[in-house]
C-alpha positions in Angstrom: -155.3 48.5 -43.1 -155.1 46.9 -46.5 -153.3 48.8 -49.3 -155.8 50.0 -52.4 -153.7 50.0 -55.9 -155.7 52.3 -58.2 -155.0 50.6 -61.3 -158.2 52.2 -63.6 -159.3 55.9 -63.1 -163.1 56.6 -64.0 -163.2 54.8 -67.1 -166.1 56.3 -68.6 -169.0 55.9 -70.6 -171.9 58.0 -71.7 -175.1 56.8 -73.5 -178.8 59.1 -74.6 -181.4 57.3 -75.6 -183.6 54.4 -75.7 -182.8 52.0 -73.3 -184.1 49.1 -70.9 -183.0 50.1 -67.1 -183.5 46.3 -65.8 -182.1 44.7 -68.7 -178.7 47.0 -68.0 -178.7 46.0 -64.3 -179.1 42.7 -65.8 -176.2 42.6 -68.4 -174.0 44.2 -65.8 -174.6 41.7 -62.8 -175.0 38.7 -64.9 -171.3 39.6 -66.2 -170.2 39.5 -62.6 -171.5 36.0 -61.6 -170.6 34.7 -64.8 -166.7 35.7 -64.1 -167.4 34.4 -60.2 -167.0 37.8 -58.5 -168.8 38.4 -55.5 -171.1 41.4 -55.7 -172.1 44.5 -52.8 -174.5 47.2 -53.7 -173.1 50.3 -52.0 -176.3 52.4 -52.9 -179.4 52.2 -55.1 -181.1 55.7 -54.6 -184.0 56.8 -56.7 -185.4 60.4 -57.5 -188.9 61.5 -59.2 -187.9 64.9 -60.8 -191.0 66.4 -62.7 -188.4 65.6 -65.8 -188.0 62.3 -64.8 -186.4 59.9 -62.6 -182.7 60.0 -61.3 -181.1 56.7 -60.6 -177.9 56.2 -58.5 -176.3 53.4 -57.9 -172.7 52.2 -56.5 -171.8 48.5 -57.3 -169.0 47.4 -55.7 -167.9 43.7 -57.0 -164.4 41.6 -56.0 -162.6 38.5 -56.4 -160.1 37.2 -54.4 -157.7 36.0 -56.7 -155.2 35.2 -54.1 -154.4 34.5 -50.5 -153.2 37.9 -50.0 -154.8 39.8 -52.8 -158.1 40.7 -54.4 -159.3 42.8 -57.4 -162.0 45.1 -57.2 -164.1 47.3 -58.7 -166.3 50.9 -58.1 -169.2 51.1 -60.5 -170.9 54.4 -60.3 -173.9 54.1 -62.8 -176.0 57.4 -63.0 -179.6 57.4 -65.2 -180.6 60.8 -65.7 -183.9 61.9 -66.8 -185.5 58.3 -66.9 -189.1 58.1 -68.8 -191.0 55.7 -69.6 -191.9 55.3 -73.1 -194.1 52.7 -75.5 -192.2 51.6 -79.0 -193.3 50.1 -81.7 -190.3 47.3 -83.2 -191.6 45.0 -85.6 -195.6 45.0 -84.9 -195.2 44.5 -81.2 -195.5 47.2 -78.5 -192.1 47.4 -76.6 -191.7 49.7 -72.8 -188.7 51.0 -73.0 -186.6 53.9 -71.1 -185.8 57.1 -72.4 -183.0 59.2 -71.0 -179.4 59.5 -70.1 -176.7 56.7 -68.9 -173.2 57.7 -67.1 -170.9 55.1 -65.7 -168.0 54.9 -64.0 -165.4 52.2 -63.4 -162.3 52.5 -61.3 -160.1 49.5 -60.7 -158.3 48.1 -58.4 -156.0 45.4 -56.7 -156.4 45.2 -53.4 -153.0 44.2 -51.1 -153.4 42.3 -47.8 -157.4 41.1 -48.2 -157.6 40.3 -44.7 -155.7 43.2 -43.5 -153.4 40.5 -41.5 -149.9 41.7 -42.5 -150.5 45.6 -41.8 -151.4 45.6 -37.9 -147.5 45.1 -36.6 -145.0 47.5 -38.2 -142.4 44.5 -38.5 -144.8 42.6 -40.7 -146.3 45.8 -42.2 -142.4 46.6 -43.3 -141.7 42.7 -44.1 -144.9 43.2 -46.5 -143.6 46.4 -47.9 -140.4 44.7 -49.2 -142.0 41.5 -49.9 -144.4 43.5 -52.9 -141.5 45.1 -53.9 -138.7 42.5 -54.9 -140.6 39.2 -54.2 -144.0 39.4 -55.3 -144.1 41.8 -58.3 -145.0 39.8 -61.1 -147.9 38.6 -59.1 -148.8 42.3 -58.4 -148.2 42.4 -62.3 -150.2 39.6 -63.5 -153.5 41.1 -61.7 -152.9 44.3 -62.4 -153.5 42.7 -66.5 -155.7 41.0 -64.7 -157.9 43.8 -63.1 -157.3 45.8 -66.7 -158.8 43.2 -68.9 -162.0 43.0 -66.9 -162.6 46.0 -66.7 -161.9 46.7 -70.0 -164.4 43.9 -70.8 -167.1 44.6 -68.5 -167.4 48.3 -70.4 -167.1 46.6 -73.7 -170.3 44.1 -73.0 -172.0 47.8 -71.4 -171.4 49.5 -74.3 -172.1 46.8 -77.0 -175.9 46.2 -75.4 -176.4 50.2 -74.9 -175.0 50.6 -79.0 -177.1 47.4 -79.9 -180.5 49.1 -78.7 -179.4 52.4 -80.5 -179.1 50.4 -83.9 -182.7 48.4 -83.3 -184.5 52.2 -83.6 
């Protein structure tokens, strides 16, 4: 079984207000394929509440950055309360979205990808040793590596969701 590093705990952001749900999707997955990391959809569940729609969804992008290891990702993004709403923004008529936004990022480097090294315990321990004394700055390197994505990808999430806040 491979060997999951946590590296980010539930980095989080929070958002109310005016936004475009397709357009987020968008921002979010057109980050992914523009950094080349492959891209699973866990779940994509959708409620109608008499207050409005709830949206769940759990993205769950990699890379392989390695023969033996991979960064990855858990994006949980919650939309609470969704409406549908008409806005006016410079004489044209604009459908937006009207509610709450939650995500959730947790990060993390992924040892053994192809879960080779961990089915004997000689190569299991010879893996275990390996990581600690021969292989640690590459465990370092995308551990940064894994950080600055992240750190990124809820940068870019946060610039579009402030961007639409300073528009109305």
């Amino acid at each position: 079984m491979s060997e999951k590093f946590l590296i980010i705990d539930h980095l989080k952001l929070g958002y109310k207000g005016l936004f475009n749900a397709a357009e987020l999707y968008n921002v979010i997955a057109s980050w992914f394929f523009g950094k080349g990391w492959d891209w699973k959809e866990a779940v994509n569940m959708e409620r109608v509440t008499p207050e409005g729609i709830q949206i769940h969804q759990v993205h769950e992008p990699w890379k392989s950055v390695s023969d033996y290891y991979k960064i990855y990702m858990r994006i949980t993004l919650n939309m609470i309360d969704v409406k549908e709403v008409e806005v006016e923004f410079e004489g044209k008529t604009l459908r937006l979205n009207q509610g709450e936004v939650r995500m959730t990022i947790d990060g993390y480097v992924v040892a053994d990808r192809n879960n080779f090294w961990t089915e004997q315990p000689f190569l299991w321990f010879f893996t275990i040793i390996s990581q600690k004394y021969f292989f640690k700055n590459h465990f370092q390197k995308f551990e940064a590596w894994i950080k600055g994505d992240v750190e990124d990808l809820h940068d870019r999430v946060k610039n579009y969701l402030n961007t639409l806040t300073l528009m109305f």
